[in-house]
Structures are given as C-alpha cells and as structure tokens.
N, C-alpha and C positions, 0 to 999 in steps of 0.2 A: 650557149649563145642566145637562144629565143628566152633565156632569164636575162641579158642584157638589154633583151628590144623591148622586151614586157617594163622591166624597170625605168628604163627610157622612155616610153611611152607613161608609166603612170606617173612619172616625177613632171614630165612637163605638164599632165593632167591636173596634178596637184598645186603646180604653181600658178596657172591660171583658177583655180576653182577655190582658194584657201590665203584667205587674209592679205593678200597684195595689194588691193588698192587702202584695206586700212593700214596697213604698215609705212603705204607711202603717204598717206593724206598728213595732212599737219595738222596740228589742233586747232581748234575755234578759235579766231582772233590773232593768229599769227602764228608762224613754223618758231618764232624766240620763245613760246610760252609753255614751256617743258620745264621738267626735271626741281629739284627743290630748291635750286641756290636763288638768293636774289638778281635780280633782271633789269639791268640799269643801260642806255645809252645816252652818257652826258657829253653834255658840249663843250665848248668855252667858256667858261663863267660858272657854271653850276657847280652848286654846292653836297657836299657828300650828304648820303642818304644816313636818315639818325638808324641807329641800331635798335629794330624792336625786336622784344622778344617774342616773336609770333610764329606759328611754324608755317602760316601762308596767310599773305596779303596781297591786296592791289590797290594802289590808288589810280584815280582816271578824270578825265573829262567826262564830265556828263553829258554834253550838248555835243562834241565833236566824236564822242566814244575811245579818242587817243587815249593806251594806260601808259601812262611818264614810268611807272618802274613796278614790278612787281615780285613776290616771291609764293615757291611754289604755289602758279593762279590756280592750275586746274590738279591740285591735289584734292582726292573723293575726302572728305571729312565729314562727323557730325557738327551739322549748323549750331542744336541747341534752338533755343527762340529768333534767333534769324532767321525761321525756316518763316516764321509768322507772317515775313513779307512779300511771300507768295500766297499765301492763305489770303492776307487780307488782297493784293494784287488779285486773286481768282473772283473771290467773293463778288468786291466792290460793284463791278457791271453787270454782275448776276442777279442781286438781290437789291429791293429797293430801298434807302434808305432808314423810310420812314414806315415799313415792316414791321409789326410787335411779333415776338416771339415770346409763348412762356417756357420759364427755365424748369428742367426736370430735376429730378432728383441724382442721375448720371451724369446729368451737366458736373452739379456744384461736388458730386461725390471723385471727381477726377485727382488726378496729385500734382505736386509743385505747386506752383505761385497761381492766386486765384485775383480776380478780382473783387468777388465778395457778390458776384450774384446769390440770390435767394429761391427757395425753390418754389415752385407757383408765381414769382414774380414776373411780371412783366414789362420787357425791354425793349426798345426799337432796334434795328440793324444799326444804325450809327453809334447808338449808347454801347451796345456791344463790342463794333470796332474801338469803339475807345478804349475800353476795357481790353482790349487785344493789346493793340499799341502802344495804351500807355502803361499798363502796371502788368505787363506781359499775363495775361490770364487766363490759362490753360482752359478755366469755366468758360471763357466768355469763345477761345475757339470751338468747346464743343458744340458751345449753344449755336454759334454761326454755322457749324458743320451740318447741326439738325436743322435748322433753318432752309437750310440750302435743300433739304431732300434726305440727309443721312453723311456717316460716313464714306460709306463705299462710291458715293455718286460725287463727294468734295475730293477726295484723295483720286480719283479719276480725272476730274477738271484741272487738280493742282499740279497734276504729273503735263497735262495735254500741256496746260501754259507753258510749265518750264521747256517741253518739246519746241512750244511754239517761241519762243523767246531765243534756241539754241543752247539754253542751259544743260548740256547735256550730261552735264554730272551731276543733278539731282535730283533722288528719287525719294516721293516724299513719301512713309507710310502714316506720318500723326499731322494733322491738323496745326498741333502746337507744339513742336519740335522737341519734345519728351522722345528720351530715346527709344529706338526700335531697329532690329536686326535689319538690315542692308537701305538704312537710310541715310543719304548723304546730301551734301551741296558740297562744292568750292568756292574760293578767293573770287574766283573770275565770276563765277555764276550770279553769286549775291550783288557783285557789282552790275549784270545786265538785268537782276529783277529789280534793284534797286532804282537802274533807269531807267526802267519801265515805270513804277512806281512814280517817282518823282516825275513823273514827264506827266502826270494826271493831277488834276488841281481837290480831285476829290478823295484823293490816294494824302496828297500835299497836307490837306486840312487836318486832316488826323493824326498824320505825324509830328506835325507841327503845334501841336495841342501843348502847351505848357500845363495846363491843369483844370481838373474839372471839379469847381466847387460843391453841386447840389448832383452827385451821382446817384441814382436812384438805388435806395436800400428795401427794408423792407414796407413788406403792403399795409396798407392804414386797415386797422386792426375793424375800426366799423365802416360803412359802407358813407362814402362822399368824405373821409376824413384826409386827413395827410400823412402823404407817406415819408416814411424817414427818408433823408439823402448823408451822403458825408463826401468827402475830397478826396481826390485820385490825383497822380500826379506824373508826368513823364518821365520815365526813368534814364533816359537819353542824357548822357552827362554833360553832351555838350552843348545841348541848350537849359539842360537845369540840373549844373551840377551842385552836389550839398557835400563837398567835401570843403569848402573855401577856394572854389574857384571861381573865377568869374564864369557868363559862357564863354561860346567860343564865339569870334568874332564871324557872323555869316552864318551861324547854323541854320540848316532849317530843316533839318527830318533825319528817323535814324530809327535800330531797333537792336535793344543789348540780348546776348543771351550767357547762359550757362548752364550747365550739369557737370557733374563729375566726367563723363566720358568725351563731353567736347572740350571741357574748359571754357575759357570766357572766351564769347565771341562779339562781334559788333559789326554792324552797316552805319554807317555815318556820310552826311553831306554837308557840305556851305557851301557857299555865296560871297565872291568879294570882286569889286569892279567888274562885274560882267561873267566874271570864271567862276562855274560852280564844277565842282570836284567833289568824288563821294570816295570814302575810304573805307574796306574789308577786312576785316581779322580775323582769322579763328583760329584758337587751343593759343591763349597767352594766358597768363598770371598777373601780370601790374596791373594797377587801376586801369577803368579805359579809356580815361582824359587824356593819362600819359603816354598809351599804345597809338590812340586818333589822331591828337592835334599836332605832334610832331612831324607826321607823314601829311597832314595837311598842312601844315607851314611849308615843309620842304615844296611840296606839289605848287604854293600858289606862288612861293620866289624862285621855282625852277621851271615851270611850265612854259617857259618859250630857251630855255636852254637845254634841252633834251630832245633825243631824238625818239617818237613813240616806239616801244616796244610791241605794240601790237594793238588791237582794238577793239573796244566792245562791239560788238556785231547786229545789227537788224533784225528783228523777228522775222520768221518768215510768211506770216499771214496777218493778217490785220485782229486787233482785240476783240473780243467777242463783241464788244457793244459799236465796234465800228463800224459804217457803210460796208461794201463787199469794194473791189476797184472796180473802177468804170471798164468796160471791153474796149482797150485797145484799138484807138484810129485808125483808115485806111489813111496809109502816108500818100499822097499824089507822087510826090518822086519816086516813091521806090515802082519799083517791076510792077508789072500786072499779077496780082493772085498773092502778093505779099506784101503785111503791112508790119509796123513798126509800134512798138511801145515806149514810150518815155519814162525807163524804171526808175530814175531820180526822182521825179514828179510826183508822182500816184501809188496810191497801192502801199503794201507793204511798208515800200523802200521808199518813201515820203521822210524828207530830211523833217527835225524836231525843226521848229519857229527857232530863230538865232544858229540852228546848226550849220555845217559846211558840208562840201558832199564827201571829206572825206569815210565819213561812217560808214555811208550806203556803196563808198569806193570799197572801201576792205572786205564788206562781204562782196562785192560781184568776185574781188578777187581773189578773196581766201573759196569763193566757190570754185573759180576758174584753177584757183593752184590744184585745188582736189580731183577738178575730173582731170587734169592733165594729168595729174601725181597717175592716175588710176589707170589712163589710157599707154601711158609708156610704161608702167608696170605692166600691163598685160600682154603689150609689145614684147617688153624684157623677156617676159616670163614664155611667149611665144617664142622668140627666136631661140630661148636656151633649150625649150623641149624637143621642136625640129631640129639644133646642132644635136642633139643625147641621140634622137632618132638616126640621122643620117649616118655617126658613128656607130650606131649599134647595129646597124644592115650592115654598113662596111665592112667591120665587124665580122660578122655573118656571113658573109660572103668569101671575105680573104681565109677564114678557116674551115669552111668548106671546100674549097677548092681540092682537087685531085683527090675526096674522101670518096668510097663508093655510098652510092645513095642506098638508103636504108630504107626495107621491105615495109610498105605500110602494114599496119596493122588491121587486121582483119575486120570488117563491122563488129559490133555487139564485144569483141576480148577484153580483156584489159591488159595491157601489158605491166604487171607488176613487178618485175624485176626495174625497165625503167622507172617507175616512179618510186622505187626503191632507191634510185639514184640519185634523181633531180629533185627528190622533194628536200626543203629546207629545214632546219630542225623547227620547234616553236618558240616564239618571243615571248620573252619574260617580262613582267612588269618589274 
C-alpha cells in the first residue's frame, strides 16, 4: 500500500512538473494552426482554394496580420534561401549602409549560387545586400556575416530576431540557407519575418530592386582606373519573371529559394487597392509564378469572405534600431500606487501605419489563451494528484485495519527479507 501512496504522490508530482502547460498552450497565431491538411474558413461567396502542390504554405494580411488560409503553417522545414530574409532582416539596423567591406577568399570560396564578388574587392553593405536579395548569393551572405563581427556573433543575432519576432520554428545555423543539421523555418515563420521585413522601407528597397546595371566586379588593374561592373538581376518571379509572364500585378518584394533537401521555396508579396498580402511556400516542384500567384489571386478576391484562421503575431520587443517604450503613465483614475499602460499605442505592440488593432488583439490573446491553457492545467494536474493521494491513504488505511501493527525495525538493520518482497523488478527499455 505505501507503493500506492508513493506512486500517488509522484504521478501528481509529475503532472504538475512535466509538459502541461506546453501540451495545453496553442500554437503561435491561433489554437486552428496545426497538423498538415489545409486550413480554410470560407464564407458566402468565396471561392475554392487553387490546389498547390506545396507541402506548407500561408497566405496573409500583411497590415492587419489576418492568415485567410493556410497549410501545415508551423511545420519545422528547410527554408533554403528564404532563410536570407532574416539575415538581411538582422543585418539591415546593425550595419551601416554605406560600410565598405573587403571580400576574402572564404567569402567567394563558399558553394551554391554566388553573386560574383571578388576577392580583395571592395563593397559597401548595400551592394552586398543586393547581391543577397537579388541573385541569392551565398558570397555576398558570408561577406555580410564578417562584416557584422563573424559568423558565431550573426547566427546569434539571427536566432535572437526570430525569438524576438515569435518565429519560433526557426533556427538558423547558415547565414545563407545552405543546408545544415537542425536548421529550420516554417510557412507561418517566413510570413512574420516577411512582415517584419516589409514593414521597413530600407528592408523594401532592396527587395524591390528589379536590377542592378553597373555591379561592381573586378578592381581596376592600375591605381585611379576603372573598375569592371556587369548586371545582376532579381530573381523574384513575380516582379521579373523570364519565363513569358508578365509580373504580377502589385508585386513588390520577395525571395526564391532551393536545394535538393528543401525543394523550391518562396516568400512573396503585392499590393492592390490598399490590400498587401504576402504568400509562403516550401518543398514544391512547379515553377514559382505558378505556386504564388494563384494563392494571391485567391487571397485578394476572397479577403473579405473568409473568416481568419489565425494571425501573424507582434514581436515581442521593439527592433534593434528602435527607441526602448516610453515608461508607462500614472493613470489619474486609477487607485493610488497603480498605473496603466496603453499596449495598443506604444512599445512593442504599436499597430503598423494603415493597420487595425486586430494584430496586436491576437497576440494579447493568444497570450492570455496560454497562461489560462497553463494555469487550469496545473489546476487539472493538482486536483488529479490530491484525488490519487486521498485514495491511496484510503487505501491504506481500509487495509490496515484489524492487521496487528508490525515490530519496527531496529536502528542501523536492514530488513532484507522485506525488501526481498516489495522491491519491484527493473524496467527495460
């Protein structure tokens, strides 16, 4: 019987101390944004969702953070070179523009898709983010990564962002999304570095770069001469695609990736009457005009007949390069010794220009669902360990009754016959 009070006692120990409040929290952005199927709630009028073959996507509001439909958002995947718009996202307010960096020989000796820097040459931060963003270029992240301090100190900053953003499915170990063991992003994630991204007009400029005529190449061979440049071009299809399409109507920033182990991936956004919507892919195979613009057609004729699915969420600190929030007013109404903050207004949770408060509503509330999830789980998990305990004395006590009580055992013995009895065998893996 004292192995049913013991087990009694250590299972409600266990339920309180072991994964409760994660098992009941919901995920980022809403308790619908689970599991792998697509995640639709249409209204009246709306139109069926086109069939991409994508294994997880999201399209969304950029400005209000509503996603109209998604599929598996927060499945962990390889980004690929979508990872690039956290990179450039870290960078941008860290480093100054107009920065020369020289390229080394590690730069330009990296693999995949390069931009064509040179080694000893010398580039500004902006030439390099171009080189990032427009002809995805693995050289031009490393050179940004040494620019910054190194490796170890960029992959530190790129990881805090995604922290600070809520991106909590991606950990980034490469600068330029060249694959590496336990590096991930999701559907959902790309879509709030995305909006982070685009909500910066210096972030905007570069992605929006249709192409850069006189890119600086190699260094003028004598001293005051001229240096070679050639043309760079954005690979973003939907503002400059070269298969015979037109673009896309409203594009305005975006970034492709691929490797064999991600597949094709993409972040993509437009602009039309006022709705900009940005659209996520990753591990598809058809071109990627034909995976993007279908999910943004659907999104901008179905965008008021849907009901959101869930929503991109508020970072929870302010960007590195922004003020700190002001300290919180004393309210006059309220009590003496307690004052009030205006989280809608300031700080953090400062709506985008044009947004609504529902963004900054979904995180107070996807907060508030988490500690409630967390505080009746530990309720739960209390009241089942005190019922286990209160039967297990019961217990204890109804089967003791009329036994004669047994001779303690002397200081210092051990009584080996009992624990000959009560011990349990051992557990096998």
């Amino acid at each position: 019987m004292r192995r049913t009070l013991v087990c009694a006692a250590v299972l409600a120990v266990g339920l309180v101390a072991t994964g409760t409040p994660a098992a009941l929290a919901e995920p980022i952005g809403g308790a619908k944004l689970t599991g792998n199927d697509v995640i639709v709630d249409p209204g009246p009028g709306a139109t069926p969702l086109p069939d991409v073959p994508a294994s997880a996507w999201v399209i969304a509001d950029l400005d209000t953070g509503a996603i109209l439909a998604a599929k598996a958002p927060h499945v962990p995947r390889p980004p690929a070179s979508t990872l690039k718009t956290l990179t450039a996202l870290t960078l941008i307010p860290r480093l100054d523009s107009g920065e020369v960096y020289t390229v080394t020989y590690d730069d330009i000796a990296i693999e995949g898709s390069r931009v064509g820097l040179v080694e000893e040459g010398t580039y500004t931060v902006r030439e390099l983010l171009l080189g990032l963003m427009l002809q995805s270029g693995n050289d031009a992240a490393s050179a940004l990564a040494n620019a910054n301090g190194g490796l170890k100190k960029t992959l530190a900053q790129m990881n805090d962002e995604a922290q600070r953003l809520q991106a909590l499915d991606t950990v980034a170990k490469t600068p330029s999304g060249l694959p590496a063991e336990g590096q991930t992003s999701s559907a959902y994630d790309l879509a709030l570095i995305a909006r982070e991204g685009l909500s910066r007009q210096d972030f905007l400029d570069i992605v929006g770069t249709i192409e850069v005529l006189d890119y600086p190449g190699y260094m003028p061979e004598e001293s005051g001469g001229n240096r070679e440049t050639f043309a760079i071009a954005n690979q973003n299809p939907l503002l400059n695609p070269i298969d015979g399409n037109e673009p896309y109507e409203g594009a305005i920033g975006g970034k492709t990736g691929w490797t064999t182990e991600a597949g094709k991936t993409f972040v993509g956004a437009a602009e039309r009457k006022g709705l900009r919507l940005v659209v996520t892919l990753l591990n598809f195979a058809i071109p990627t005009y034909d995976a993007a613009a279908p999910l943004l057609d659907w999104g901008f004729k179905n965008a008021d007949k849907v009901t959101p699915v869930g929503y991109l969420v508020e970072p929870v600190a302010p960007a590195f390069d922004e003020p700190p929030a002001p300290a919180p007013a004393d309210n006059p109404g309220a009590p003496e010794g307690q004052t009030t903050t205006d989280t809608g207004a300031q700080g953090s949770d400062a709506a985008e220009p044009g947004s609504t408060a529902v963004a900054s509503g979904s995180t107070a509330a996807s907060t508030a669902s988490w500690t409630s999830g967390w505080v009746w789980g530990l309720i739960a998990a209390m009241a089942v360990g005190l019922l286990l305990i209160v039967l297990g004395v019961r217990s204890l006590r109804d089967t003791s009754r009329g036994r004669r009580a047994r001779p303690r055992t002397p200081p210092g013995s051990d009584d080996d016959a009992s624990l000959g009895r009560e011990r349990e065998p051992a557990n096998h893996a």
